[in-house]
VOPAGU-2260 file (C-alpha; in pm, 1 decimal, decimal comma):
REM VOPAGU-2260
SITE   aa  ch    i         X         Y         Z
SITE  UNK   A    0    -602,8   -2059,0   -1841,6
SITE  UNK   A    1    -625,2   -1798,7   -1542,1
SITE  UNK   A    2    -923,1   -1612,5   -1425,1
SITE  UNK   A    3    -910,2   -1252,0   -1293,7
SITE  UNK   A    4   -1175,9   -1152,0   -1025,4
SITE  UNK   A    5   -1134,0    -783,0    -932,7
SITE  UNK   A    6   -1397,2    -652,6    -710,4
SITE  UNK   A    7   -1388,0    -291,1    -701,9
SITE  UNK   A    8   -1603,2     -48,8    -369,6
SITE  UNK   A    9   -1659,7     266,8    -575,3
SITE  UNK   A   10   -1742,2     572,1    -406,3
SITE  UNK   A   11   -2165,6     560,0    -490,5
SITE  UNK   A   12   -2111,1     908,7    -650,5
SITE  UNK   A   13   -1887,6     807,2    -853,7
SITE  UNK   A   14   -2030,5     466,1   -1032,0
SITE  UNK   A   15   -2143,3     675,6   -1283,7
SITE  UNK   A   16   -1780,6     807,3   -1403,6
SITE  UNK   A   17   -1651,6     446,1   -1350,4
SITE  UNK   A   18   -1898,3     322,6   -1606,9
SITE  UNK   A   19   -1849,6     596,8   -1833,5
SITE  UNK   A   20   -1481,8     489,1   -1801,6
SITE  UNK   A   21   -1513,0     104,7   -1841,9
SITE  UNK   A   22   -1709,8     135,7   -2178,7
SITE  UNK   A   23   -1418,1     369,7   -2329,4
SITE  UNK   A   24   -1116,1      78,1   -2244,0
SITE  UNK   A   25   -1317,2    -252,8   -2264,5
SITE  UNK   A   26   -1222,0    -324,0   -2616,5
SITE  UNK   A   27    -894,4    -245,8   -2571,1
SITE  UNK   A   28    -862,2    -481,2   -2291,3
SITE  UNK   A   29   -1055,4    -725,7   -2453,1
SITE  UNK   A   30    -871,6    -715,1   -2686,4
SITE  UNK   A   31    -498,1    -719,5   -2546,3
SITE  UNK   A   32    -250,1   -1015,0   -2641,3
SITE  UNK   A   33    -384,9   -1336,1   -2456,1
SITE  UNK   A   34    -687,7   -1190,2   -2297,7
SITE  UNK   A   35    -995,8   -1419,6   -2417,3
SITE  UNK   A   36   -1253,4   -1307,8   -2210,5
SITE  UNK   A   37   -1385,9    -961,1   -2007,5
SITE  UNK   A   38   -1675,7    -917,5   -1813,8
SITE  UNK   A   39   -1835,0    -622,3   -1562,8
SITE  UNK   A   40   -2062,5    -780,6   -1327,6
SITE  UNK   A   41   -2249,6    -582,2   -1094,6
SITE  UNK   A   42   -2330,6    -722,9    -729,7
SITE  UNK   A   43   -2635,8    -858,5    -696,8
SITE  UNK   A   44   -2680,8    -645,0    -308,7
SITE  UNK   A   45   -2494,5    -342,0    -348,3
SITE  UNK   A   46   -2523,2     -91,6    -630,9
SITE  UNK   A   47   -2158,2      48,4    -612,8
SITE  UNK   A   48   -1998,1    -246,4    -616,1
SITE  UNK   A   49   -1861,6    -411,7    -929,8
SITE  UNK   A   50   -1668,8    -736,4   -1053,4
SITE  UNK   A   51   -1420,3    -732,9   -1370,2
SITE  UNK   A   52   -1416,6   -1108,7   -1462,2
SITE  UNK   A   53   -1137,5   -1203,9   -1720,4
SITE  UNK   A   54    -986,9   -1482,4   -1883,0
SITE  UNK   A   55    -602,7   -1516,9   -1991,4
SITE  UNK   A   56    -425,7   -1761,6   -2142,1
SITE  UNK   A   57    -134,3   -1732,0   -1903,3
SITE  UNK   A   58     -31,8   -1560,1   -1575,8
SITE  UNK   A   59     245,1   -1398,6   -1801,9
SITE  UNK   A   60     -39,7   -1250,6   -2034,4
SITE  UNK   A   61    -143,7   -1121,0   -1730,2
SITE  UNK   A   62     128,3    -977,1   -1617,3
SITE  UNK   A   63     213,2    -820,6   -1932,9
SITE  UNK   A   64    -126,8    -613,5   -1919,5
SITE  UNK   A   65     -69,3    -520,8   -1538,8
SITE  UNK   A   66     248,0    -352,5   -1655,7
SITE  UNK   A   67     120,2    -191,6   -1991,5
SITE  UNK   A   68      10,1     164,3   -2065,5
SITE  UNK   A   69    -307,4      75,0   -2123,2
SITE  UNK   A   70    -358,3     -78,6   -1758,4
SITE  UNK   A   71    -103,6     206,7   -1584,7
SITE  UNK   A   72    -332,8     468,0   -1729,8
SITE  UNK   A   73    -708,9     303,0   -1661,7
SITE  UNK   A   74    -598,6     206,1   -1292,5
SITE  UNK   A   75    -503,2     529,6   -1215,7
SITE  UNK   A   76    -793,4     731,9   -1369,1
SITE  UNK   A   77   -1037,8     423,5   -1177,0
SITE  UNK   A   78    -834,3     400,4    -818,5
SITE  UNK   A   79    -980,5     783,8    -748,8
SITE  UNK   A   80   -1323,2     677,9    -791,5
SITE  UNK   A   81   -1314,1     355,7    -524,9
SITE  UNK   A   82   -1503,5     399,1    -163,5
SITE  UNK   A   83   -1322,3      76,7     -19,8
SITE  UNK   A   84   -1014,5     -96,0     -79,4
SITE  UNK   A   85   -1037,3    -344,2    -448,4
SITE  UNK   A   86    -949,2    -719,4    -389,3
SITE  UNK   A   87    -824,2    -890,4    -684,9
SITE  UNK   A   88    -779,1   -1298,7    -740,3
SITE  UNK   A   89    -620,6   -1530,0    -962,7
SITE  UNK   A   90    -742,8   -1872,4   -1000,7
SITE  UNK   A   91    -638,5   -2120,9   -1301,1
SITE  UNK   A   92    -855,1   -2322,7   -1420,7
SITE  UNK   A   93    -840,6   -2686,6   -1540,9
């Protein structure tokens, strides 16, 4: 199992369009081959910050999303709303 943390600095004009954005491709991603879980988690300090916290059954289920449409298109349209530069990790878990 891997986890996906992406924190994501959005421009705090711009939350708004991100979470107009996020509820129109959250089932798809959800629902992508070997993705089991998806969350959006705001931080607790700073309103135009947010978390996408995902479960996959395998780095390569992973990978497979990072280099589908569905991912090419979403990052691109979400990239040109960020204020700060996204961090993303990968843990597995036992």
């Amino acid at each position: 199992m891997l986890i996906r943390i992406v924190r994501m600095d959005f421009d705090p004009q711009k939350v708004d369009d991100f979470l107009t954005l996020f509820e129109t491709v959250k089932g798809k991603i959800s629902t992508f081959p070997g993705c089991t879980y998806l969350e959006l988690c705001k931080d607790a300090k700073l309103d135009h910050v947010y978390y996408t916290f995902s479960k996959w059954e395998s780095e390569d289920n992973l990978e497979a999303y990072r280099h589908s449409e569905l991912f090419t298109d979403t990052w691109a349209k979400t990239k040109i709303l960020f204020g700060g530069k996204p961090l993303a990790y990968s843990l597995e878990s036992n």
